[in-house]
VEXZA-30349 format. One record per residue (C-alpha): residue number from 1; x, y, z. Coordinates in nm, 3 decimals, always signed. Example, Ala and Ser with C-alpha at 12.3 -4.5 7.8 and 13.67 -1.06 7.14 Angstrom:
// VEXZA-30349
@resi 1 px +1.230 py -0.450 pz +0.780
@resi 2 px +1.367 py -0.106 pz +0.714
***
This chain:
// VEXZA-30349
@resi 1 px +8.177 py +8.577 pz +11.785
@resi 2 px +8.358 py +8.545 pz +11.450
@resi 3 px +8.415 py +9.002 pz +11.485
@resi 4 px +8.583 py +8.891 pz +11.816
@resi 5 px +8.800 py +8.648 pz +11.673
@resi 6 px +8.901 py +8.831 pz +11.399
@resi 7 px +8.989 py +9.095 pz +11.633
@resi 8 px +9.215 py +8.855 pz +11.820
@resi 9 px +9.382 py +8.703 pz +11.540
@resi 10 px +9.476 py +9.068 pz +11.432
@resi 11 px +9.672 py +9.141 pz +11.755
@resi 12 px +9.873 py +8.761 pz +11.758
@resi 13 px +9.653 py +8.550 pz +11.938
@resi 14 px +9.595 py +8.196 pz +11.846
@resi 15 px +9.211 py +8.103 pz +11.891
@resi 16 px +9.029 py +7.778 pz +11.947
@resi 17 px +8.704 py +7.642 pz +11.843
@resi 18 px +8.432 py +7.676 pz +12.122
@resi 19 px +8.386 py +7.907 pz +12.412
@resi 20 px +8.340 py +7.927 pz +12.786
@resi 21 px +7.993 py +8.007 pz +12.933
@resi 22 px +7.921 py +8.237 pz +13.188
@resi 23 px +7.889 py +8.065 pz +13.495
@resi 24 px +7.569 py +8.198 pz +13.723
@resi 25 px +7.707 py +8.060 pz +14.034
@resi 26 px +8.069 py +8.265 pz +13.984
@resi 27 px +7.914 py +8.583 pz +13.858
@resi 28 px +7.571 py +8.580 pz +13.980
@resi 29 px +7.464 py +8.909 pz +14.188
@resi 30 px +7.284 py +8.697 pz +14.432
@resi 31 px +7.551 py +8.482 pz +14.517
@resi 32 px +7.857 py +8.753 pz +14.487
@resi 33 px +7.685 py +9.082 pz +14.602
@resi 34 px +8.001 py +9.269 pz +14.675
@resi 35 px +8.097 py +9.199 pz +14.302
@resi 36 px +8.393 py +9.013 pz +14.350
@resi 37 px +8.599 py +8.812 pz +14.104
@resi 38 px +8.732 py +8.437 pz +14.207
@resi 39 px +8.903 py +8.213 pz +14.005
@resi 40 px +8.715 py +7.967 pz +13.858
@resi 41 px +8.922 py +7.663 pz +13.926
@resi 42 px +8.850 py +7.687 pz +14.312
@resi 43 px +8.521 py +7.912 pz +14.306
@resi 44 px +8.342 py +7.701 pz +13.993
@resi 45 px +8.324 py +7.325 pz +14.007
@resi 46 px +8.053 py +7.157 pz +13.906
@resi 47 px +7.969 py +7.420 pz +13.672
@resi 48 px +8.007 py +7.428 pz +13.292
@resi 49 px +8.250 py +7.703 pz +13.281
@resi 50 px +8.450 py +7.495 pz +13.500
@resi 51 px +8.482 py +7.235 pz +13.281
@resi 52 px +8.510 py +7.424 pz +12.982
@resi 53 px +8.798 py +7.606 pz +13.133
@resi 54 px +8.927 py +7.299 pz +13.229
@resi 55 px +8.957 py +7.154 pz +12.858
@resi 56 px +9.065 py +7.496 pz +12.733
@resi 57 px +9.372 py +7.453 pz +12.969
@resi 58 px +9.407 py +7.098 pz +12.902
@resi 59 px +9.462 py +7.213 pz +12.526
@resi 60 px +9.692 py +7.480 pz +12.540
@resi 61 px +9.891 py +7.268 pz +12.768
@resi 62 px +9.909 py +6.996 pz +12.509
@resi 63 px +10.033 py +7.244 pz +12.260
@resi 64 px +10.279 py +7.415 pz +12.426
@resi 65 px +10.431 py +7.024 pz +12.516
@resi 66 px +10.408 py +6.985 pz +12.156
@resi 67 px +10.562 py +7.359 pz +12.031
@resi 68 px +10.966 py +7.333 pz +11.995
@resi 69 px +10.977 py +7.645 pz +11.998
@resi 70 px +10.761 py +7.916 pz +12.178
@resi 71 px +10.673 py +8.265 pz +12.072
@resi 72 px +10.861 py +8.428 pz +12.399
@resi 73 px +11.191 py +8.254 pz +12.276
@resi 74 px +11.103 py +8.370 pz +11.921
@resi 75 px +11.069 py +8.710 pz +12.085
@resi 76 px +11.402 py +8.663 pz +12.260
@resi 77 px +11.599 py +8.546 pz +11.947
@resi 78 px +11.461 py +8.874 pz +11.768
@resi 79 px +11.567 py +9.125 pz +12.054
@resi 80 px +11.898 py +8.924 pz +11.994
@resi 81 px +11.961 py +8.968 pz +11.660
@resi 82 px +11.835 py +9.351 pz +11.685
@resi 83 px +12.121 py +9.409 pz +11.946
@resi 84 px +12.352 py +9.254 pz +11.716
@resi 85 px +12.288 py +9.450 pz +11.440
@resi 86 px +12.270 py +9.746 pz +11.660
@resi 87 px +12.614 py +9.682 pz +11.790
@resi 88 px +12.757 py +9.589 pz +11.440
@resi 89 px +12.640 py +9.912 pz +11.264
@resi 90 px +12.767 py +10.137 pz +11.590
@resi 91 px +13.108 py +9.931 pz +11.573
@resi 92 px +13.114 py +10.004 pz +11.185
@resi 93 px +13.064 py +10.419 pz +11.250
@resi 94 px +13.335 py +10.399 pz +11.517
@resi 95 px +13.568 py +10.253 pz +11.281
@resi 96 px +13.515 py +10.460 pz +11.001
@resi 97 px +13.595 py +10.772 pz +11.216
@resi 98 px +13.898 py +10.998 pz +11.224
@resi 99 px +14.123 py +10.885 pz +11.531
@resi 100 px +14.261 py +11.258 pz +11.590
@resi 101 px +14.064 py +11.578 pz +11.591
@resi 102 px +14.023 py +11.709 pz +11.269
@resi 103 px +14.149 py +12.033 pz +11.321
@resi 104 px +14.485 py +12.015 pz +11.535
@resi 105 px +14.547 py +11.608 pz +11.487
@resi 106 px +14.561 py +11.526 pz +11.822
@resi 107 px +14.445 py +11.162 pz +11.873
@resi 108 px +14.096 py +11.113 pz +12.009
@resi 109 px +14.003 py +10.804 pz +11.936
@resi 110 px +14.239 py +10.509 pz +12.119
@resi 111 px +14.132 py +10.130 pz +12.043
@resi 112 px +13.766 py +10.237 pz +11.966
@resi 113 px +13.754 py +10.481 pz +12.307
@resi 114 px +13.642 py +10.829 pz +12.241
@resi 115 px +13.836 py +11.068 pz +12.472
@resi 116 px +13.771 py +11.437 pz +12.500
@resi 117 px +13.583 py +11.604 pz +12.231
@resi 118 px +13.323 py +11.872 pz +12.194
@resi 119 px +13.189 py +11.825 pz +11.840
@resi 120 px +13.152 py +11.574 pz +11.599
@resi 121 px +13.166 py +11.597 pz +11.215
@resi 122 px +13.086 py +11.411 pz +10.903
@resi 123 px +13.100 py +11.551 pz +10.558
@resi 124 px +12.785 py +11.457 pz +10.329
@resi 125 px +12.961 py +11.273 pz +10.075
@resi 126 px +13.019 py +11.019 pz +10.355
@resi 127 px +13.405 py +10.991 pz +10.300
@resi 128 px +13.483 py +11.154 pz +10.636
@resi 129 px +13.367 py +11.148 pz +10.961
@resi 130 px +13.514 py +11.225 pz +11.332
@resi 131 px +13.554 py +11.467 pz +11.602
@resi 132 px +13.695 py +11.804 pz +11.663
@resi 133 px +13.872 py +11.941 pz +12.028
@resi 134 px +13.557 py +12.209 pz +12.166
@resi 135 px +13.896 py +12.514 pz +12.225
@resi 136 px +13.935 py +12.397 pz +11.838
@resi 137 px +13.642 py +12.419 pz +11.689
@resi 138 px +13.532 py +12.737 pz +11.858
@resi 139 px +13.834 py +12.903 pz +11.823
@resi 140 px +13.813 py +12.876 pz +11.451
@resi 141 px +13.437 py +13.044 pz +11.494
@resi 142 px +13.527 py +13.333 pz +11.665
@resi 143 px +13.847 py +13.385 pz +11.493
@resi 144 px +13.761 py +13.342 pz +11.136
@resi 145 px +13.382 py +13.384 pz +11.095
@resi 146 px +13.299 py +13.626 pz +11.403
@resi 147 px +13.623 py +13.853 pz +11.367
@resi 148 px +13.757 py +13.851 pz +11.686
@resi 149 px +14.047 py +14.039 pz +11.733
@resi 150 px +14.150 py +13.892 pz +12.045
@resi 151 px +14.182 py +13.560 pz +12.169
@resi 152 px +13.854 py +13.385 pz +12.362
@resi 153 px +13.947 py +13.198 pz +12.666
@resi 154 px +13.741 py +12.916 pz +12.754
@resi 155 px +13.663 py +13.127 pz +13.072
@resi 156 px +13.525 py +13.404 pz +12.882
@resi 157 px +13.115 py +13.477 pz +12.904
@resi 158 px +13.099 py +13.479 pz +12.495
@resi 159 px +13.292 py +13.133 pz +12.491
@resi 160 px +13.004 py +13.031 pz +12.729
@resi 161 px +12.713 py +13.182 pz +12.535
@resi 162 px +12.845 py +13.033 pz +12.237
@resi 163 px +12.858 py +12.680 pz +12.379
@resi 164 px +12.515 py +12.729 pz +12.505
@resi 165 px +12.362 py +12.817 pz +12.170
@resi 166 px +12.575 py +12.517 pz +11.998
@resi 167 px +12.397 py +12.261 pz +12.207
@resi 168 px +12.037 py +12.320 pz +12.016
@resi 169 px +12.271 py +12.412 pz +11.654
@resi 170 px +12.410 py +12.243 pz +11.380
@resi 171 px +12.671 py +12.424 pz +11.194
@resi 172 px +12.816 py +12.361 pz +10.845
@resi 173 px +13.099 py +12.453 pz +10.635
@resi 174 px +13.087 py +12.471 pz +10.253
@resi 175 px +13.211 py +12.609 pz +9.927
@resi 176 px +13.019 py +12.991 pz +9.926
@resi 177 px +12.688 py +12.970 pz +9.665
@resi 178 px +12.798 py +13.013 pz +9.293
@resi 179 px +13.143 py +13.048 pz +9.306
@resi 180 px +13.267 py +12.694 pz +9.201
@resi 181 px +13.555 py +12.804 pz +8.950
@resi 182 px +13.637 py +13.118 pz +9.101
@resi 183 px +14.014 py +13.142 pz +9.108
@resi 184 px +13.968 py +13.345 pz +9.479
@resi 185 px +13.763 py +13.036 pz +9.676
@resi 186 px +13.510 py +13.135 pz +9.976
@resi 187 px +13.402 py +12.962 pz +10.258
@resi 188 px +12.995 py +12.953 pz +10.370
@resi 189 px +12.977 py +12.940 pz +10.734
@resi 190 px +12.598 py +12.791 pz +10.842
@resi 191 px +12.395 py +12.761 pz +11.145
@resi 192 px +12.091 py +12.553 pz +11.117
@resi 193 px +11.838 py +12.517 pz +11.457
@resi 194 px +11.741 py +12.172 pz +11.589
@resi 195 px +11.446 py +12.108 pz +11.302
@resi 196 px +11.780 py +12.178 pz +10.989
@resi 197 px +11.650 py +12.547 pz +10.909
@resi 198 px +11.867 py +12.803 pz +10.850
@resi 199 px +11.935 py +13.050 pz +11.145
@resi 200 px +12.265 py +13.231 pz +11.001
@resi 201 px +12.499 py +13.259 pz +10.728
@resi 202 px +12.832 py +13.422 pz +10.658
@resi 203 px +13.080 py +13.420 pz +10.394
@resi 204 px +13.463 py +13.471 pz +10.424
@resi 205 px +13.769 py +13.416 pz +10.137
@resi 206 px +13.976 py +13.158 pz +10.183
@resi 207 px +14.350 py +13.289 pz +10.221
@resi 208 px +14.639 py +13.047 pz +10.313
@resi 209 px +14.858 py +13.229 pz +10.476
@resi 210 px +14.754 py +13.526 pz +10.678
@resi 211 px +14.995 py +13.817 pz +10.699
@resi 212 px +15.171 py +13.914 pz +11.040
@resi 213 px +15.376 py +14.184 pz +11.137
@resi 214 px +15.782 py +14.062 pz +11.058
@resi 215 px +15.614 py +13.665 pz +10.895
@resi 216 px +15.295 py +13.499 pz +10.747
@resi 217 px +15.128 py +13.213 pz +10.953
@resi 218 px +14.928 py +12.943 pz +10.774
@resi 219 px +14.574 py +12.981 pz +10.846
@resi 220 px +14.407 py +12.701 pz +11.079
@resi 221 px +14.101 py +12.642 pz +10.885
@resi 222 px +14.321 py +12.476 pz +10.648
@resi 223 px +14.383 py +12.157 pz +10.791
@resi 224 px +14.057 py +12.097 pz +10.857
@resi 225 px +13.959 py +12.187 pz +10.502
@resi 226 px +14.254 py +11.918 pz +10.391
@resi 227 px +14.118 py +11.615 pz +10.581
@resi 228 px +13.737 py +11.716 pz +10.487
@resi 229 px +13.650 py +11.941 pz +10.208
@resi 230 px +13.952 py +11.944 pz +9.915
@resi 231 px +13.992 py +11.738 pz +9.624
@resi 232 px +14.287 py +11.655 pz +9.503
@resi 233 px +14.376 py +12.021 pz +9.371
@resi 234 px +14.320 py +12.172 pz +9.689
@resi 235 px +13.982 py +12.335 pz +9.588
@resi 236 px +13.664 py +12.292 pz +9.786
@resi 237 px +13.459 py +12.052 pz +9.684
@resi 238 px +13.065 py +11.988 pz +9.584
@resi 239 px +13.086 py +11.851 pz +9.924
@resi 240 px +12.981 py +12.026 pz +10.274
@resi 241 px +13.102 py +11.964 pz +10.642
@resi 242 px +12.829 py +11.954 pz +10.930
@resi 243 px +12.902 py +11.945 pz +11.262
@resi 244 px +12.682 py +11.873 pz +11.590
@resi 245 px +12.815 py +11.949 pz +11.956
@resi 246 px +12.873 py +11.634 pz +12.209
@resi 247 px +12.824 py +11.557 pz +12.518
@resi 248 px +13.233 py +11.608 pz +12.629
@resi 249 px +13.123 py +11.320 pz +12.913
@resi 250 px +13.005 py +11.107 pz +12.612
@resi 251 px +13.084 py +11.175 pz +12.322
@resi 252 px +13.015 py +10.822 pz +12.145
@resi 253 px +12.637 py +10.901 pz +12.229
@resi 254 px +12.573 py +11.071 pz +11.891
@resi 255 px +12.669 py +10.740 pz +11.698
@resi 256 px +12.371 py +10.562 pz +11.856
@resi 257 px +12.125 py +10.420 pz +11.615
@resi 258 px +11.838 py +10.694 pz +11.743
@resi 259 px +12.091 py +11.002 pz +11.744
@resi 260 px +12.241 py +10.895 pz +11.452
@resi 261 px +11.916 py +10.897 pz +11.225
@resi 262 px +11.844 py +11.202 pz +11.352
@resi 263 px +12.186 py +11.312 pz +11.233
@resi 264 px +12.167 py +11.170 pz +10.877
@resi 265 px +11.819 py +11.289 pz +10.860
@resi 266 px +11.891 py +11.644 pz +10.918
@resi 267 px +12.224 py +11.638 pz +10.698
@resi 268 px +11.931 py +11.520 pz +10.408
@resi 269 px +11.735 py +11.822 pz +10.528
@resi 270 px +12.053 py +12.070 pz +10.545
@resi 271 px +12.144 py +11.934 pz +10.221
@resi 272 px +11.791 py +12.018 pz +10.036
@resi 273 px +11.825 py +12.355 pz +10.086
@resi 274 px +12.194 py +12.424 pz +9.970
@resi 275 px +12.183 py +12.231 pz +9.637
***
């Protein structure tokens, strides 16, 4: 008996003194061959169990005239406040992001709507977060750190593979390993898998301008670097830049508390193995 009621009082429930006895004519093969159950209020009277059932429900009716408050408005109050908080902390992350992509500045965000965007970034210092255009971010990729010559339409099958292999990636950008006072800077280029290991890596120097035929054209991974990764002397900083594709029909989704964690907790993991 006490076993049982230590049992109970472990999982919540409130216990009383005393107990209800089995009742022979309720239970008893000879009366109930085929083994059925019937309530006791219209199958019992007269018996003990009927009575003690009786002042069992007597008492917890008593109590629950004499509880201001119950446990299922307790419960209530505390699915409440979660959603609250939940709704805070996701209005806080909205507001903290960028409201134009990071790379070409066109606005994204518009009175806390998301519109179009294919990635989302955050740097792991914390000081910047927001999203990036998908023709943006992959054209930088292919242009910068898988040498394409040519252009990649968004209707081309490499575009497509690339996408496809993005959706189970994370990808980061930071200053290249040992080379934090070199006068020539270089950029690391990461992939990481869904569990933060490291798939591939590739290193390119960072040049400002890039020479064409009759002018020089400012390279496009500067911006990005401007709003994310530079200090104030224009150098990369201790800093790194990981980015996670979105769902282009919602984009917001990765800001949930769930996909979030998951987020922070791989930019911890990503983080472990580059310092």
């Amino acid at each position: 008996y006490q076993l049982l009621k230590a049992y109970a009082i472990n999982r919540g429930y409130r216990c009383m003194e005393g107990y209800i006895a089995k009742s022979p004519k309720v239970e008893s093969l000879n009366t109930n061959p085929e083994g059925k159950i019937y309530p006791v209020l219209s199958h019992g009277r007269h018996t003990d169990v009927h009575v003690q059932m009786t002042h069992v429900a007597r008492q917890v009716y008593l109590a629950s005239i004499d509880t201001e408050e119950r446990r299922l408005d307790e419960y209530r109050q505390n699915l409440t406040h979660a959603e609250e908080r939940h709704q805070s902390a996701y209005e806080e992350r909205v507001k903290a992001l960028a409201t134009g992509c990071l790379v070409c500045g066109k606005q994204l965000i518009d009175n806390g709507t998301i519109g179009l965007a294919g990635y989302f970034a955050q740097t792991s210092d914390l000081k910047v977060s927001g999203y990036i255009e998908e023709e943006c971010f992959s054209g930088l990729v292919f242009r910068y750190f898988y040498g394409a010559k040519r252009t990649i339409e968004s209707n081309d099958p490499i575009w497509d593979l690339f996408r496809e292999s993005a959706q189970r990636s994370y990808f980061v950008l930071q200053r290249a390993p040992h080379t934090k006072n070199f006068y020539q800077q270089k950029l690391s280029f990461y992939r990481f898998d869904d569990d933060g290991l490291e798939v591939t890596h590739k290193t390119i120097e960072l040049q400002e301008f890039e020479k064409k035929l009759l002018s020089k054209e400012r390279s496009e991974l500067f911006p990005l670097l401007e709003k994310t990764l530079f200090d104030e002397q224009g150098r990369l900083s201790d800093a790194f830049l990981m980015l996670r594709k979105v769902s282009s029909d919602l984009p917001e989704e990765i800001l949930y508390d769930q996909n979030f964690a998951k987020f922070a907790a791989t930019m911890a993991k990503v983080s472990a193995q580059l310092f």
